[in-house]
N, C-alpha and C positions, 0 to 999 in steps of 0.2 A: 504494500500500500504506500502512495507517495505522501510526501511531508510539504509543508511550506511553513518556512519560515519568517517571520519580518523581522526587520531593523530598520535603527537609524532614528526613530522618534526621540521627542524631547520639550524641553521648552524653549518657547523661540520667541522673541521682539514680535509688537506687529512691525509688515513691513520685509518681514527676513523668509530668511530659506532655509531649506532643510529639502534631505532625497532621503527616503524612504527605498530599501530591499526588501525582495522577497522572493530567497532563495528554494529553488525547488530541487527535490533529493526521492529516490528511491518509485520513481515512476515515470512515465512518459509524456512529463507535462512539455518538452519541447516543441510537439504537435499540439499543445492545448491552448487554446483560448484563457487568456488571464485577466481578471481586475480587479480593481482595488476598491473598498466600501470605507466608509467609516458610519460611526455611531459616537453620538453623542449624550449624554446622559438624558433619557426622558426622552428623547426622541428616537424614531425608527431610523434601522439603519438604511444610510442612504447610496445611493450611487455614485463614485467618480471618477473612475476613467475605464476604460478594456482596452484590450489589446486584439488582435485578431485577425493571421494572415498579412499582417503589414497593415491594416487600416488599425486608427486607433478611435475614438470616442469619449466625448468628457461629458459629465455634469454642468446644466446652466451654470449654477455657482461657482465653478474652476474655468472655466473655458479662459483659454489667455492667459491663466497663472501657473497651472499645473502642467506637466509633460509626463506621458506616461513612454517607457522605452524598454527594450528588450534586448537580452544578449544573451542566443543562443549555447553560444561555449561553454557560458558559466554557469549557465540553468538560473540565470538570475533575471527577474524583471524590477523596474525602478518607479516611482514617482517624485519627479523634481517640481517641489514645493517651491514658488515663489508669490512675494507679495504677500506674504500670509497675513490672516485677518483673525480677529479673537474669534471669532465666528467659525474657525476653520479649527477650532480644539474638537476634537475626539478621539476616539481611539480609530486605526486605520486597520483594516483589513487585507487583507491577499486573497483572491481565490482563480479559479481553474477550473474548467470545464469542456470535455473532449468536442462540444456541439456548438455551448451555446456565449454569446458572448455581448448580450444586452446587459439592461439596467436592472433588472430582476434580482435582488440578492437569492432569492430561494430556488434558482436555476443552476445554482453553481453545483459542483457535487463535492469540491477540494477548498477549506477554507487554512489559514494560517491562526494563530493564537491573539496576534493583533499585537499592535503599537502605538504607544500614547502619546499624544501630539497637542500640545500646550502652548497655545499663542498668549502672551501675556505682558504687557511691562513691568 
């Protein structure tokens, strides 16, 4: 069964950046469809970027700040966080799915453990 793992969270300025990992191990996620969710406290979790095939897809709320990217070699997929806003604190997500690679979080079938992303002065 494969794993996904995240890094790289933190707390950050608004304003700042931060890239978020999320390294995949022990299955054949280099053909899978990938993206990344976050959830905020009290609120559902939400959609922000995929990967898939070389197209990629963001959430209204990121479009323009976030970049999601991918490197095959290293089984690693990224999201470079920019412009961050306090708004953008939640925990981040990983996930992976051999089909599907919309905004659906309960289409996925591979999620990671998540990373905690802290916009704050």
């Amino acid at each position: 069964q494969g794993q996904l793992v995240e890094s790289g969270g933190g707390l950050v300025q608004p304003g700042g950046s931060l890239r978020l990992s999320c390294a995949a191990s022990g299955g054949t996620f280099r053909r899978y469809n990938m993206g990344w969710f976050r959830q905020a406290p009290g609120k559902e979790r939400e959609f922000v970027a995929s990967w898939s095939g070389g197209r990629t897809y963001y959430g209204d709320s990121v479009k323009g700040r976030f970049t999601i990217s991918r490197d095959n070699a290293k089984n690693t997929v990224y999201l470079q966080m920019s412009s961050l806003k306090p708004e953008d604190t939640a925990v981040y997500y990983c996930a992976a799915d051999p089909e599907y690679s919309g905004s659906s979080w309960n289409e996925y079938d591979y999620w990671g453990q998540g990373t905690q992303v802290t916009v704050s002065s």
